[in-house]
C-alpha positions in Angstrom: 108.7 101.6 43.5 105.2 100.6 42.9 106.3 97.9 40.0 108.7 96.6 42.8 106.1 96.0 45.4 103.6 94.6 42.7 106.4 92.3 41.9 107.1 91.4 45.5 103.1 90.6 46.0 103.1 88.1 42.9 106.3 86.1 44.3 104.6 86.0 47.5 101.4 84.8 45.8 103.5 82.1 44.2 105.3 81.2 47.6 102.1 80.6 48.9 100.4 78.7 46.3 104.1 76.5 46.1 103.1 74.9 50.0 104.1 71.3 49.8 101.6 68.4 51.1 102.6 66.9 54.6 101.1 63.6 55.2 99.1 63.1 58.2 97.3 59.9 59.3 94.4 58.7 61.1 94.7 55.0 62.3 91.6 53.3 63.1 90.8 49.7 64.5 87.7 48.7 62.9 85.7 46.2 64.3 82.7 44.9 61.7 80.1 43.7 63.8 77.1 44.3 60.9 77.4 41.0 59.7 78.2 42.3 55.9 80.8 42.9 54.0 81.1 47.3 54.0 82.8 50.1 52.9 84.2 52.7 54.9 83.5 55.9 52.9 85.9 59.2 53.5 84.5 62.3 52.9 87.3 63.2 50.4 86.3 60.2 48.6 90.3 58.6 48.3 89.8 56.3 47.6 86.9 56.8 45.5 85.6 53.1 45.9 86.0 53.0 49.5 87.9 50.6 51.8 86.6 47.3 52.2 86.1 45.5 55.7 84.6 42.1 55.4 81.9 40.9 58.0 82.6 40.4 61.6 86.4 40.7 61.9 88.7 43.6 63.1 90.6 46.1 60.1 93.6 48.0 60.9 92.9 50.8 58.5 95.5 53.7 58.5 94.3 56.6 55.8 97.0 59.1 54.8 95.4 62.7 54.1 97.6 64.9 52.7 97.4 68.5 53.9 99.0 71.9 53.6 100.1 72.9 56.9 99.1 74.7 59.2 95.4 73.6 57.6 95.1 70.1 59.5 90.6 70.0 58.5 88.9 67.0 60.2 87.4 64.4 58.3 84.2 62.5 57.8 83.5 59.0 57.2 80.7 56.5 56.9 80.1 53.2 56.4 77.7 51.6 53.3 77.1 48.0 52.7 79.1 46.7 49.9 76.7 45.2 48.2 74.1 47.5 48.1 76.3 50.5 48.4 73.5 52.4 49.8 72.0 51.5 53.0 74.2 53.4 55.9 75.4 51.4 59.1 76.2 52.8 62.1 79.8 53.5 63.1 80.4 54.4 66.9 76.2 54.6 66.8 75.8 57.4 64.3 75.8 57.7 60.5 78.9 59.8 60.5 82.0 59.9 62.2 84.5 62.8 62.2 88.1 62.1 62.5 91.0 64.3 62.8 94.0 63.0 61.3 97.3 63.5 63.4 101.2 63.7 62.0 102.5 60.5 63.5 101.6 57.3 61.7 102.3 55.1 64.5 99.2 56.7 66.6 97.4 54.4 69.1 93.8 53.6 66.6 91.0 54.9 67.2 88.4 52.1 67.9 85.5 52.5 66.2 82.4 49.8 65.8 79.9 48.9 63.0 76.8 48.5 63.8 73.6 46.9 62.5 71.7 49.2 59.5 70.4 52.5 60.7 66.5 52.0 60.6 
């Protein structure tokens, strides 16, 4: 009896660790009033170069974010200038913004605004 339990635990183990991804979204309207070209940096780094948003014009931007239900973590992002990659600009009037991403990919965006250079 006690191997059959011990075997039950282990293919619930692998049940568990077998979860497939779900995409979920977030949608964002991105309207670069900085100036500069930027990136838009998520904090799980996908992409790992960032998403570019030229100067002064408006980005429709949807991110997919994978997740293992029911596990739906919010997400940060910030926004760097492209050329310098290290000076942070304001998004919404802070450095960071945290987004939760949603299961419907038609979503109304969020709006969200960049800002001069944080001083």
């Amino acid at each position: 009896m006690h191997v059959g339990f011990l075997n039950h635990l282990s293919t619930l183990f692998a049940v568990v660790s077998k979860q497939p991804l779900v995409d979920y979204f977030i949608r964002m309207k991105i309207t670069n009033l900085s100036g500069k070209k930027v990136l838009l940096i998520p904090g799980d780094n996908d992409p790992a170069s960032g998403m570019p948003i030229n100067a002064n014009v408006i980005a429709m931007i949807t991110k997919d974010v994978p997740v293992v239900e029911p596990n739906v973590p919010p997400l940060q992002f910030a926004v760097v200038d492209a050329e310098t990659r290290k000076q942070f600009l304001l998004i919404n009037g802070t450095q960071l913004i945290t987004l939760r991403p949603v299961r419907n990919k038609n979503v109304i965006p969020i709006n969200l605004v960049i800002g001069k250079p944080s001083k």
